[in-house]
N, CA and C atoms as a LAMMPS dump frame, in Angstrom:
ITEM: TIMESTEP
0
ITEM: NUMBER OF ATOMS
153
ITEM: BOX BOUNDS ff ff ff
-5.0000000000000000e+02 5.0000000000000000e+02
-5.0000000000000000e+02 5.0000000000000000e+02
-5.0000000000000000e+02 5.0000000000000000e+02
ITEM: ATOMS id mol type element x y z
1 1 1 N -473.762 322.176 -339.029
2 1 2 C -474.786 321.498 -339.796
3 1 3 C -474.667 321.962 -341.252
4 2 1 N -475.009 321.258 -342.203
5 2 2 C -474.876 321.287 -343.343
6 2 3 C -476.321 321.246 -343.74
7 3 1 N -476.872 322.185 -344.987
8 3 2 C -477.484 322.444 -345.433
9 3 3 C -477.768 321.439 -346.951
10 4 1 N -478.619 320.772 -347.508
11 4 2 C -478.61 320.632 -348.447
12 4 3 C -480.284 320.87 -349.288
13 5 1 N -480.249 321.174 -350.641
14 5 2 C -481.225 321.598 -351.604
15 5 3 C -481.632 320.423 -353.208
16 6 1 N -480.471 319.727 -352.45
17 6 2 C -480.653 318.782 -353.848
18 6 3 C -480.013 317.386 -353.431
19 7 1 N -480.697 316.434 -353.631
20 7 2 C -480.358 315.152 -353.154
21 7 3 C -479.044 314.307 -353.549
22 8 1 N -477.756 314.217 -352.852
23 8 2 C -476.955 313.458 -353.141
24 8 3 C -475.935 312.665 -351.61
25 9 1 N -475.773 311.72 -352.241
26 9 2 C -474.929 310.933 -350.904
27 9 3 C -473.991 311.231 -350.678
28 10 1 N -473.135 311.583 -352.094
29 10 2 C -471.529 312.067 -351.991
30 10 3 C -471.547 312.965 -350.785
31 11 1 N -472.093 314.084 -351.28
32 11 2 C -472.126 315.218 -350.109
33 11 3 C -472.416 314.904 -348.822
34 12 1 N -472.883 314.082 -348.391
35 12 2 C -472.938 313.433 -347.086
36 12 3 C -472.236 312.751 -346.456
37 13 1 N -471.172 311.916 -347.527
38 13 2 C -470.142 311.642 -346.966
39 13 3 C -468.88 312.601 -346.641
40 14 1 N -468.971 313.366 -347.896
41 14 2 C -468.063 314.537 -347.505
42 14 3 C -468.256 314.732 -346.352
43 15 1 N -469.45 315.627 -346.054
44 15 2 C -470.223 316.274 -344.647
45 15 3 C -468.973 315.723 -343.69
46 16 1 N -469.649 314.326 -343.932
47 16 2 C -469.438 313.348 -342.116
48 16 3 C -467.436 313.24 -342.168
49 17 1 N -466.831 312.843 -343.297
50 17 2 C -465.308 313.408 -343.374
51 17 3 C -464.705 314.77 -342.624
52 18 1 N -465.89 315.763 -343.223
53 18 2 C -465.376 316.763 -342.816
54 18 3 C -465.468 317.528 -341.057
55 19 1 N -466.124 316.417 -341.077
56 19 2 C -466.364 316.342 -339.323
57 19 3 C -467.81 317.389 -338.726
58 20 1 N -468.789 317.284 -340.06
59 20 2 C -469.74 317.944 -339.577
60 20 3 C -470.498 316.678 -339.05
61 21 1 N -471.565 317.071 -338.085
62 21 2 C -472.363 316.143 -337.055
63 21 3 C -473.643 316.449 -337.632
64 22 1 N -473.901 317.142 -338.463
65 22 2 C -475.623 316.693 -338.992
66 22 3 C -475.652 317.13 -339.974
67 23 1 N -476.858 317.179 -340.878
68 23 2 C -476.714 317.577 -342.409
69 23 3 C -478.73 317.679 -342.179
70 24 1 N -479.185 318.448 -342.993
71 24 2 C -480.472 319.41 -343.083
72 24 3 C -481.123 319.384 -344.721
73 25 1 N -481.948 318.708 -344.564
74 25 2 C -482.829 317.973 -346.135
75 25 3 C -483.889 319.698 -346.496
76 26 1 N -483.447 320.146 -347.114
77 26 2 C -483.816 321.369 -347.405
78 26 3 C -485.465 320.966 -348.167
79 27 1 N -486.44 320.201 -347.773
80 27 2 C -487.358 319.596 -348.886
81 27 3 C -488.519 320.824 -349.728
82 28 1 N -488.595 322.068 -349.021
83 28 2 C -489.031 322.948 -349.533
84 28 3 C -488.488 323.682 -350.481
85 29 1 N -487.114 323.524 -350.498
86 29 2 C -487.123 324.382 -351.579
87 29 3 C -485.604 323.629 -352.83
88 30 1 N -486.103 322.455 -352.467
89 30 2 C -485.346 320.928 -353.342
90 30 3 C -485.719 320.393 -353.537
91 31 1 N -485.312 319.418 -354.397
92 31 2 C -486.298 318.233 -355.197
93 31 3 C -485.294 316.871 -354.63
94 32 1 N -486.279 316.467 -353.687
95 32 2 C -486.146 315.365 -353.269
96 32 3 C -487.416 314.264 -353.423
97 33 1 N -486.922 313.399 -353.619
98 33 2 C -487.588 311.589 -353.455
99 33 3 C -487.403 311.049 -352.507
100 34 1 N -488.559 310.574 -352.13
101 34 2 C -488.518 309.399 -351.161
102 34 3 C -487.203 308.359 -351.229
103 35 1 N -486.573 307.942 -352.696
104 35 2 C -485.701 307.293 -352.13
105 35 3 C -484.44 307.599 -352.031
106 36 1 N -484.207 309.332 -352.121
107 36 2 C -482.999 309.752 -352.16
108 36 3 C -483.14 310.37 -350.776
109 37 1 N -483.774 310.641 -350.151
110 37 2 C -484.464 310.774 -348.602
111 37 3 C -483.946 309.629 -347.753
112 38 1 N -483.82 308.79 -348.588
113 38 2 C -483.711 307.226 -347.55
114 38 3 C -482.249 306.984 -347.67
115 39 1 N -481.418 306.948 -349.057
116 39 2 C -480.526 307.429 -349.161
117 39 3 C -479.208 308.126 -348.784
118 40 1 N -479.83 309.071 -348.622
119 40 2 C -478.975 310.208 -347.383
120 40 3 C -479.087 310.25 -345.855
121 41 1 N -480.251 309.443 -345.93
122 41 2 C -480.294 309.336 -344.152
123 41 3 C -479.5 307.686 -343.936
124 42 1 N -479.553 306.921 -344.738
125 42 2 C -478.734 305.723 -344.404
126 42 3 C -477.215 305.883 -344.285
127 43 1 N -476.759 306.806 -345.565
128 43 2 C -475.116 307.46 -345.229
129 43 3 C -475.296 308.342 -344.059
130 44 1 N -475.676 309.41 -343.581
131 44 2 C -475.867 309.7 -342.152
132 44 3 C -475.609 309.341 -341.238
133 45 1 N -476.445 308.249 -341.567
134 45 2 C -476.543 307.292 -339.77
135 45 3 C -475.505 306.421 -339.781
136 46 1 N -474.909 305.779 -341.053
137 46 2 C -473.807 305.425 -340.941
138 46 3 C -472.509 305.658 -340.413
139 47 1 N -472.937 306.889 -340.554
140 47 2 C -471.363 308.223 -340.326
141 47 3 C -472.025 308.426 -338.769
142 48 1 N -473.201 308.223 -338.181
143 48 2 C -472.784 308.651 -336.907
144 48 3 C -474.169 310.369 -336.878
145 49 1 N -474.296 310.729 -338.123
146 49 2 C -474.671 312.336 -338.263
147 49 3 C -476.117 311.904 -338.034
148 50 1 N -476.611 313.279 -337.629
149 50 2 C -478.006 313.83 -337.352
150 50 3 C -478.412 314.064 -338.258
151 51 1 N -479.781 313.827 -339.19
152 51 2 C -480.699 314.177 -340.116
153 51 3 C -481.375 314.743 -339.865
């Protein structure tokens, strides 16, 4: 699982390339938006990964 603290998609696609199976929205202690939240869970689920 992959950890993230700051909202981006790239890194999620990386993630799912790199053959990790979920990725972890760090929202306490990152600055996330609702639509970068939506964002990263749409590349996710695309790839197959757990949010």
């Amino acid at each position: 699982m992959l950890a993230l603290t700051f909202p981006t998609s790239v890194l999620v696609e990386l993630a799912a390339q790199a053959g990790f199976a979920a990725i972890h929205l760090d929202g306490e202690h990152g600055a996330f938006t609702p639509e970068s939240v939506n964002d990263m869970c749409r590349v996710a689920n695309g790839y197959g990964m757990s949010v």
